[in-house]
C-alpha positions as a printed Julia matrix, in Angstrom:
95×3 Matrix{Float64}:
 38.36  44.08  61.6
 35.83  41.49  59.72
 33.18  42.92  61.74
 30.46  40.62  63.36
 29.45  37.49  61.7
 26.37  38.45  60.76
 27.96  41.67  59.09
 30.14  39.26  57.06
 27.68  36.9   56.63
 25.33  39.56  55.05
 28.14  40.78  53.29
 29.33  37.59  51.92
 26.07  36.4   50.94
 25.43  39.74  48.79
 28.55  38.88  47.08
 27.76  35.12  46.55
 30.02  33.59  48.87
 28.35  30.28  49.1
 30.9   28.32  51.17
 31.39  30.96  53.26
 28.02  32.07  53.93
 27.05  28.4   54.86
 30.12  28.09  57.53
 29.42  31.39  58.89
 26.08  30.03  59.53
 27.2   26.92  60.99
 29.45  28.33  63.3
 26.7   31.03  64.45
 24.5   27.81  65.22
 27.41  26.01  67.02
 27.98  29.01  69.46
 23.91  29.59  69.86
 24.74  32.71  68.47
 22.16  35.68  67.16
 21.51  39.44  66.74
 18.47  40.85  67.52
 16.94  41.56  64.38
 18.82  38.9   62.69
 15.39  36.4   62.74
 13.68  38.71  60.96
 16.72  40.35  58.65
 17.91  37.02  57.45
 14.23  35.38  57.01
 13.76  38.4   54.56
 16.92  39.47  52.42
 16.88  38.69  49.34
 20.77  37.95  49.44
 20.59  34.64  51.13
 17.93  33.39  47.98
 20.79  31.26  46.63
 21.55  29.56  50.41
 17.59  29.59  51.42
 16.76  25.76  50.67
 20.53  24.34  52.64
 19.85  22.41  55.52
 22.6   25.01  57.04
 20.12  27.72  56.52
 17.36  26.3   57.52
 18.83  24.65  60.67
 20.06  28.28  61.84
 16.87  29.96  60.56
 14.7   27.45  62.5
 16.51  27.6   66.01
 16.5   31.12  65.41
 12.85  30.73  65.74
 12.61  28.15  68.35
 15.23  30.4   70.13
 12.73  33.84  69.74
  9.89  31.14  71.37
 11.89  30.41  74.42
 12.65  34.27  75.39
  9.29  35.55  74.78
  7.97  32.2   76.96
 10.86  33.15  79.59
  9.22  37.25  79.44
  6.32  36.17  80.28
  6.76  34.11  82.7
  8.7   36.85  84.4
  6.13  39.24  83.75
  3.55  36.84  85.13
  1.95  36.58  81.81
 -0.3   33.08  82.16
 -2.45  33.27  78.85
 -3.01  29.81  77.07
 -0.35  29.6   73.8
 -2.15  31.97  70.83
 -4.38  33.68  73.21
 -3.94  37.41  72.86
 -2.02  39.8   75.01
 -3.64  41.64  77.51
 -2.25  45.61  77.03
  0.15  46.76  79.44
  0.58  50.31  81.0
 -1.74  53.31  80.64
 -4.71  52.34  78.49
């Protein structure tokens, strides 16, 4: 098994797999596809330097983070969370 895409995508990009990386990515982007940490984990390694500035990257990177935006609106909303955009969080739970 290849594993998930953004196994082989990590792998691939570690190994300088240009074209591959970049239609990994576009496929991931095509299916609205992430990972959970994969915002943060791609944003970060080091491995995707040579990909960082292609408009593949930066399309998937940036609904990534439109994408993170719309679930933490849709929490809140179901945990009745009303603060003004940037406002800070009220605490939750035991205090």
């Amino acid at each position: 098994s290849e594993g998930l895409p953004f196994t082989r995508a990590g792998r691939m990009a570690a190994t300088g797999q240009r074209e591959e990386v970049l239609a990994i990515l576009q496929t991931l982007l095509a299916e609205k596809r992430s990972s959970d940490n994969w915002p943060i984990a791609i944003a970060r390694l080091r491995a995707f330097d040579f990909v960082r500035d292609t408009p593949e990257f930066i399309d998937y990177v940036d609904w990534l983070e439109r994408h993170a935006i719309e679930q933490r609106e849709a929490l809140d909303s179901l945990l009745g969370d009303d603060r003004s955009p940037g406002e800070p969080q009220q605490k939750r739970g035991p205090t």
